[in-house]
C-alpha positions in Angstrom: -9.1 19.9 11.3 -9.8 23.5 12.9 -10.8 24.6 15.8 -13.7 26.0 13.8 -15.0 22.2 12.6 -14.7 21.2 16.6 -18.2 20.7 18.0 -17.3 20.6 21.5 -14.4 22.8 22.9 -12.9 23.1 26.0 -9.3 22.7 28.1 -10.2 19.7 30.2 -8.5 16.6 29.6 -8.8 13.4 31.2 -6.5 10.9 31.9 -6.9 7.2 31.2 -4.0 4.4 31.9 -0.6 4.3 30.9 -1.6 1.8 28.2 -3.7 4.3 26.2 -1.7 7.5 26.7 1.4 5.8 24.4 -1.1 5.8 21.2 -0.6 9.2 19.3 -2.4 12.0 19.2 -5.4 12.7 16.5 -9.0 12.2 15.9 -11.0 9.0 16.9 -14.0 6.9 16.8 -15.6 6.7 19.7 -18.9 4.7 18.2 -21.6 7.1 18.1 -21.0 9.1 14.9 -18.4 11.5 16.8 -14.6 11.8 17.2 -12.7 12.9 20.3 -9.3 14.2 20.3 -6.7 12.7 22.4 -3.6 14.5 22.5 -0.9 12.3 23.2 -1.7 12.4 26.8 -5.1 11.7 27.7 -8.5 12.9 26.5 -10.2 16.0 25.8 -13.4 17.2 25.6 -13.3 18.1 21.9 -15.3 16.2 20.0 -15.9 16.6 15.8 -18.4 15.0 13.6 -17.3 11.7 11.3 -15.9 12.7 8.0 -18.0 11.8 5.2 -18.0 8.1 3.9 -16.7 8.1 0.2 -19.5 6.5 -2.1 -19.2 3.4 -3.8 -19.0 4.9 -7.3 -15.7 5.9 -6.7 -14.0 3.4 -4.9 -15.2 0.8 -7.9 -12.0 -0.8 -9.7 -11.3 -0.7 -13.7 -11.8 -4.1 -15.0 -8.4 -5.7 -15.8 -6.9 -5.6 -19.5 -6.2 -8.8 -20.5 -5.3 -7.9 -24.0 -3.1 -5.5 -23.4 -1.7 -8.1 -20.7 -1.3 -10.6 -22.9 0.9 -8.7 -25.9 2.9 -7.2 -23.3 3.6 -11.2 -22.1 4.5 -12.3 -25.7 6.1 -9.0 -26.0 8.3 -9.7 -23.5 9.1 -13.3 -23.9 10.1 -12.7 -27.4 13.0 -10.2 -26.7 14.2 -12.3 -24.5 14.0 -15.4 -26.9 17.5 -14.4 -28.2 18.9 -14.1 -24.9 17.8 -17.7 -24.0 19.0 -19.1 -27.4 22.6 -17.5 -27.4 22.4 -19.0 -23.5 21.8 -22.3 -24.3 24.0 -22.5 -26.9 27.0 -21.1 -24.6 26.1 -23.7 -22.4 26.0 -26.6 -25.2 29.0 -25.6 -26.7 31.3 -25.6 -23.5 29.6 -29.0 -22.6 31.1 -30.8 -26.1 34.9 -31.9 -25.3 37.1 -30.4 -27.6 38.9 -33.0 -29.8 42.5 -32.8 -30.9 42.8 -33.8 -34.6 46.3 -35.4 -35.3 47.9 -35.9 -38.6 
């Protein structure tokens, strides 16, 4: 944000506890429709209006495709319908015991 969005401007800052000056510095609420810089250290006496909440319109989600969900399932489950098959018959065929004919 610039300088020239800042409603209230000067160099004073104030200090507040150790615990708040580890937070970094930016922009925030203070509850009554205003921002206040902190920079890192303490407080200042800038102050800026709240951004402009985003409507509702925009923020609304598409409605889920479930056809298109659904053939990309089936899609997917038949390529890898071979896979399973040559699998599972790998595994059949090194489960039989190999029998020794004899003449």
């Amino acid at each position: 944000m610039s300088n020239a969005d800042v409603v209230g401007h000067s160099t004073t800052t104030t200090t507040f506890p150790a615990a708040v000056a580890s937070a970094p510095a930016g922009w925030y609420d203070i509850g009554s429709g205003r921002r206040r810089w902190f920079d890192g250290r303490g407080w200042t006496d800038h102050y800026a209006p709240m951004p402009p909440e985003t409507t509702v319109a925009s923020s609304r989600r598409h409605p889920a495709d479930h056809g298109f969900h659904l053939i990309m399932t089936v899609m997917t489950l038949c390529a890898w319908l071979p896979v399973w098959a040559l699998a599972a018959g790998w595994s059949a065929a090194r489960r039989t015991p190999h029998r020794t004919i004899r003449l």
